[in-house]
N, C-alpha and C positions, 0 to 999 in steps of 0.2 A: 537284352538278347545277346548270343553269342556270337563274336565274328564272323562275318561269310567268307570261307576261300571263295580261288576264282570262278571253280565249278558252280559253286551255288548261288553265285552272283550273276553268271548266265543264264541258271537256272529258272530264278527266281525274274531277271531282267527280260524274258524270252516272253514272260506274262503280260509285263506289261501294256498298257492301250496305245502306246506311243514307240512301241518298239517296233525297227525295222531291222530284215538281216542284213542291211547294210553295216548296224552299229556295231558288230562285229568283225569287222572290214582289219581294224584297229590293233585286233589281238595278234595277228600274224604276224607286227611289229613290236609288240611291247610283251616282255619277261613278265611273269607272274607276277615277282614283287613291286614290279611300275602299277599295275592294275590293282593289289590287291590291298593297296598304298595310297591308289589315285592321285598317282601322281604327275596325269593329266586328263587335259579338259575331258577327253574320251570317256578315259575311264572313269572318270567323276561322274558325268552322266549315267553312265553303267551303272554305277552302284548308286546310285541317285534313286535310281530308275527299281534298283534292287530292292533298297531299303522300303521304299514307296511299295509294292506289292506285300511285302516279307509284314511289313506294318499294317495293311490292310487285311491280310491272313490273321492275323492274331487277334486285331481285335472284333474280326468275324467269328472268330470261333466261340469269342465270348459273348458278345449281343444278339448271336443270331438266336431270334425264337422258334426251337420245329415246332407242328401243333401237331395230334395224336390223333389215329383212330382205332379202330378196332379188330383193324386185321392189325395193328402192329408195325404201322408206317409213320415215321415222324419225316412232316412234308416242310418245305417253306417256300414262299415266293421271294425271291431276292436276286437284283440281279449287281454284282460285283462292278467297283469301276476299273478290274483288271481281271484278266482269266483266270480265277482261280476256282471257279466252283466245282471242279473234281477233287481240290485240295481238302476243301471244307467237307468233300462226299464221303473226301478217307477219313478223315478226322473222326465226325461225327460215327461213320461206322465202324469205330475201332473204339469209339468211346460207349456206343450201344449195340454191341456185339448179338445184341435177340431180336434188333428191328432192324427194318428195309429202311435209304434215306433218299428221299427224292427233295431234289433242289430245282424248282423253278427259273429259269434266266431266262434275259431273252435272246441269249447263246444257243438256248437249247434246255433239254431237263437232264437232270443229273442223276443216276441211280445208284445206291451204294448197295450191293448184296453180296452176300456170300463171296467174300471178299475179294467184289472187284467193283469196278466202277465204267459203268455205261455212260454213253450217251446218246440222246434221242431227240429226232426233231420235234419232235409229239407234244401237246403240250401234256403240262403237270395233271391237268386234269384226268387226262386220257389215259395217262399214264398209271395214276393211280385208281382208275377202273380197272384197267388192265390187271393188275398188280391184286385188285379184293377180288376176280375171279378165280386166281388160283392160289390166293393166300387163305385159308380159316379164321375166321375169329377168334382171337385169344380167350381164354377163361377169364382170362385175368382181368381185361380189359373191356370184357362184355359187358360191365356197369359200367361203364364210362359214360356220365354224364354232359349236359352240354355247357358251354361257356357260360358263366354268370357274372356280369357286371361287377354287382356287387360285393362281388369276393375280393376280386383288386381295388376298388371304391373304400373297403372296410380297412384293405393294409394299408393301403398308402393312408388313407386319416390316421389309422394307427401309428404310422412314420414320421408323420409332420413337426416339426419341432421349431416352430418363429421365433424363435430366442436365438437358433443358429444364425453365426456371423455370416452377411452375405461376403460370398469370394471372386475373383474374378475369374477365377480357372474351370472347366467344364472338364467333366471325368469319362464324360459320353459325347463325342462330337455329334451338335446339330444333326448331321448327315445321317448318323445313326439312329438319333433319335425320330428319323423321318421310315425310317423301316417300318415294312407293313407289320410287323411284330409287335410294333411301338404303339398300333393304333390306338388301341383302349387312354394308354396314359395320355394321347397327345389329344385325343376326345376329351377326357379328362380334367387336362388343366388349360383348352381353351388354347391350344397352340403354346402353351406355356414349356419349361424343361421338366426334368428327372432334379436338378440343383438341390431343391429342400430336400428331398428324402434321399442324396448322399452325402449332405452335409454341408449344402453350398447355399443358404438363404431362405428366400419364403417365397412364394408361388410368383413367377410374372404376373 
């Protein structure tokens, strides 16, 4: 990832679940380059505090699963262990520029449309009633069939390979793999990981 100046280190540290405005008490005394340097304890924490959201961003954008329906809403229930689920709203609606994105937390629900980003105390549910009364069905999307087991069951046997060396490094933190998006594989392999089918062993 690319270094944070000091802007984006406030930015980013302002999210976090343990920030107070106090911890910016600090900056009214310390030059950019002391801060943006950590070149104390303060601002160590700051960006401590920075890198810890800025890291949880990224690999949410990657593991989170939407799931789909018919009017053209990719929904997920997830709730962040820092504020960022308006970040993930933009993300995701700038990476699917034809769908609406509703993020469940328990912050609140997150809407991404027509490019901007809501939020609501309502839950996800409500929200996406809301949303299929004055959204249409897509054409496109109107065979959209329902979830099948078996189709994730068929790839991952298809993935498996017990001859990989077991490693000790995990490419998906636990935590991640405990997302409700996760469910099927952690049904699956019995509370077991992801490890054999990214190269890391053979099933707990």
């Amino acid at each position: 990832m690319r270094r944070m100046d000091v802007s984006q280190m406030v930015r980013y540290a302002r999210r976090h679940r343990n920030f107070r405005e106090n911890d910016m008490e600090f900056l009214k005394e310390q030059s950019d380059g002391e801060v943006s340097s950590q070149a104390t304890p303060e601002s160590r924490r700051l960006y401590n505090m920075a890198s810890e959201v800025r890291g949880e961003l990224q690999k949410l954008r990657g593991f989170l699963r939407l799931e789909i329906n018919r009017h053209g809403i990719l929904y997920v229930r997830h709730t962040p262990e820092n504020g960022i689920e308006d970040l993930l709203a933009w993300h995701f609606m700038y990476r699917f520029p034809l769908f609406t994105i509703v993020i469940g937390s328990q912050r609140g629900t997150f809407i991404g449309r027509k490019k901007t980003v809501e939020k609501s105390v309502d839950s996800m549910e409500n929200i996406i009633r809301m949303l299929e009364e004055t959204l249409p069905e897509s054409r496109f999307l109107r065979d959209l069939g329902e979830y099948d087991p078996e189709t994730w069951k068929s790839f991952y046997d298809s993935q498996l390979n017990p001859s990989r060396e077991r490693s000790p490094r995990r490419r998906i933190a636990l935590k991640h793999l405990k997302m409700e998006g996760f469910a099927h594989e952690m049904q699956r392999f019995h509370g077991g990981s992801l490890a054999p089918f990214l190269g890391e062993g053979s099933p707990a």
